[in-house]
N, C-alpha and C positions, 0 to 999 in steps of 0.2 A: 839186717834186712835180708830177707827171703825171695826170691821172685822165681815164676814159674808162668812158659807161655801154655795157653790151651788154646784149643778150635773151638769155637761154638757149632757142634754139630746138629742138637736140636730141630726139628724144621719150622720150630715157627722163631725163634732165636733166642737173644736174651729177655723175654717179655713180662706180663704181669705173673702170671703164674711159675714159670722157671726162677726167674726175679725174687719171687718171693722166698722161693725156696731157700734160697742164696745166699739172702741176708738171713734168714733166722738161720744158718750153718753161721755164718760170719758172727753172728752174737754170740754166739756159745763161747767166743773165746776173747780172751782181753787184748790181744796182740791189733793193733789198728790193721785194718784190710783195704787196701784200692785196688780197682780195675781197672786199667790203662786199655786204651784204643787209640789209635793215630795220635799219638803224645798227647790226650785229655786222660787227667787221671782223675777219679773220680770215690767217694766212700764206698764201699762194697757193703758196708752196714744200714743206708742209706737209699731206699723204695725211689725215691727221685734221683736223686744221682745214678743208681743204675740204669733206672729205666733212660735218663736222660745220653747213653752215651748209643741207644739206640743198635746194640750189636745183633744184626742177621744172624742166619745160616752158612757156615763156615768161614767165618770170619774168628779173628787172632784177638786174642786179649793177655795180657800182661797184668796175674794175681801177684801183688804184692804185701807182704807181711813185715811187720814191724814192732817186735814185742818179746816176749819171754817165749811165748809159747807160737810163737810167727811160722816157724815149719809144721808142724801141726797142723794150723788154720788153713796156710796155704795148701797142703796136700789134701786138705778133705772139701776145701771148694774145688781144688782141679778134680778130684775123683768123681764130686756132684756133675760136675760141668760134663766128664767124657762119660758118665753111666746116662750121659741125655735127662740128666734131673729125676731119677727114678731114684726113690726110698729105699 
């Protein structure tokens, strides 16, 4: 298991459009992915689950990795999350 905290810097937060980016990063790899926020932990591969954990504007999340290839996934959602979702 892998874990790694980020800031949601973004200004509109973790929403539909950053959200979505998020998970198709998350699919790309086999290793299971959750987002933690105030102990709710949540699928990170998963458009309702994310959207569901409702993360602002510099608020803290906990990417968690779970797999073969778990550091991997984790560092390339934390890279998504601090380049503010930018390709």
């Amino acid at each position: 298991m892998y874990i790694k905290t980020a800031v949601i810097t973004n200004k509109v937060g973790l929403h539909a459009r950053p959200a979505t980016f998020l998970i198709q990063k998350a699919n790309e790899y086999s290793a299971g992915i959750w987002l933690e926020k105030d102990e709710r932990r949540v699928n990170a591969k998963s458009l309702l689950g994310v959207l569901s954990l409702g993360v602002g504007q510099n608020e803290e999340i906990k990417i968690i990795g779970d797999g073969t290839d778990e550091n991997e996934a984790v560092e390339t959602i934390y890279n998504l999350i601090t380049s503010d979702f930018e390709e």
